[in-house]
PLY file of the C-alpha trace (Angstrom):
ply
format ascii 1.0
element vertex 83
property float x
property float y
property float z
element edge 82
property int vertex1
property int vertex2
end_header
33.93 30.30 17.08
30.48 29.82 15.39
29.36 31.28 12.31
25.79 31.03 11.53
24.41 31.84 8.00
20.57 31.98 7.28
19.69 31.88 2.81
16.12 32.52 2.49
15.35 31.21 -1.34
13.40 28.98 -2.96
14.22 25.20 -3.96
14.28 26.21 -7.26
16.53 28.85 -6.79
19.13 26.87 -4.51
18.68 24.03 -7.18
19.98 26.45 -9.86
22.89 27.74 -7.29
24.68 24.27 -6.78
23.83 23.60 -10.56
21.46 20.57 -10.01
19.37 19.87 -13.04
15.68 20.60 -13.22
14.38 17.21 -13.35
10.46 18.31 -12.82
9.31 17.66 -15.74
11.05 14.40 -15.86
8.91 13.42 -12.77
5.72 15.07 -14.26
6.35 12.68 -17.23
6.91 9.54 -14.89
3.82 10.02 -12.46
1.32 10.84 -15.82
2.86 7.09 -16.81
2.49 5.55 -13.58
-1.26 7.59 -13.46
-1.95 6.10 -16.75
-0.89 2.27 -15.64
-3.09 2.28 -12.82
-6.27 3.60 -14.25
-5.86 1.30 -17.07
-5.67 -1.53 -14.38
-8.53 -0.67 -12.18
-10.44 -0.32 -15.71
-10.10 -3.87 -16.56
-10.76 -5.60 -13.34
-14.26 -6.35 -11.06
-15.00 -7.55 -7.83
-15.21 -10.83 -8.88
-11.63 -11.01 -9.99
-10.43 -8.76 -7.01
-11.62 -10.91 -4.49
-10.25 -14.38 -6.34
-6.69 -12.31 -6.80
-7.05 -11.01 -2.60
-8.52 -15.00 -1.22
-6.89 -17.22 -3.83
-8.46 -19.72 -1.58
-12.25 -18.54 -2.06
-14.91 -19.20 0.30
-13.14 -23.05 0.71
-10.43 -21.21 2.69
-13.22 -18.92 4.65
-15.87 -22.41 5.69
-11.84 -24.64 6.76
-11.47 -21.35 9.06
-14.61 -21.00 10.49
-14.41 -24.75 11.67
-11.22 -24.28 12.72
-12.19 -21.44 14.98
-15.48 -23.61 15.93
-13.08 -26.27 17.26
-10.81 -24.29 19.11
-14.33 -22.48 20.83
-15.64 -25.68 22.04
-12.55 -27.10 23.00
-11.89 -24.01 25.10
-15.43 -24.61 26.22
-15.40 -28.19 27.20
-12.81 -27.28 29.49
-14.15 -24.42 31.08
-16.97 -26.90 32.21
-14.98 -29.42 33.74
-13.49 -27.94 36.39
0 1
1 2
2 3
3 4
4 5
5 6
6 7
7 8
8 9
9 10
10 11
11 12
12 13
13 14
14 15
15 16
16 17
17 18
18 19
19 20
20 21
21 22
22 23
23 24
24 25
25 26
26 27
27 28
28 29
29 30
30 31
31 32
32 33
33 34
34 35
35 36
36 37
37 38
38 39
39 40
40 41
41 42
42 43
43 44
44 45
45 46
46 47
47 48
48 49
49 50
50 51
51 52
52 53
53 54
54 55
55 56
56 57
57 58
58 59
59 60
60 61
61 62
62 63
63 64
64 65
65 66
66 67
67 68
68 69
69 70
70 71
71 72
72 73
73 74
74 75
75 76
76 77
77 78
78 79
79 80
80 81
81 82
């Protein structure tokens, strides 16, 4: 035998049925924190220090990769024309 039941109601109102607390305005308070944090963060930073925090290697790191790439180009190259 299989029973089927359908309960049209709200998440609210099923919250209050099994007698789960209303923590909403717990998570209101949390996210206006969190909200808070990050806007104060974005506030004190520029591009300067975002791209020295993202690259910690700076453009060093960028020119030893670009060679590196270089090589491996005309290595491929070289023996593309030997054969």
């Amino acid at each position: 035998m299989k029973i089927n039941v359908d309960i049209e109601c709200s998440p609210e109102e099923a919250r209050a049925f099994f007698g789960l607390p209303n923590v909403a305005p717990m998570q209101d308070a949390v996210m206006q924190e969190v909200q808070e944090r990050v806007m104060a963060s974005m506030k004190g930073t520029d591009a300067e220090t975002l791209m020295k925090t993202w690259m910690p290697a700076g453009i060093a790191g960028l020119e030893q990769m670009q060679k590196m790439f270089w090589q491996a180009f005309g290595q491929g190259a070289g023996k593309d024309s030997s054969k």
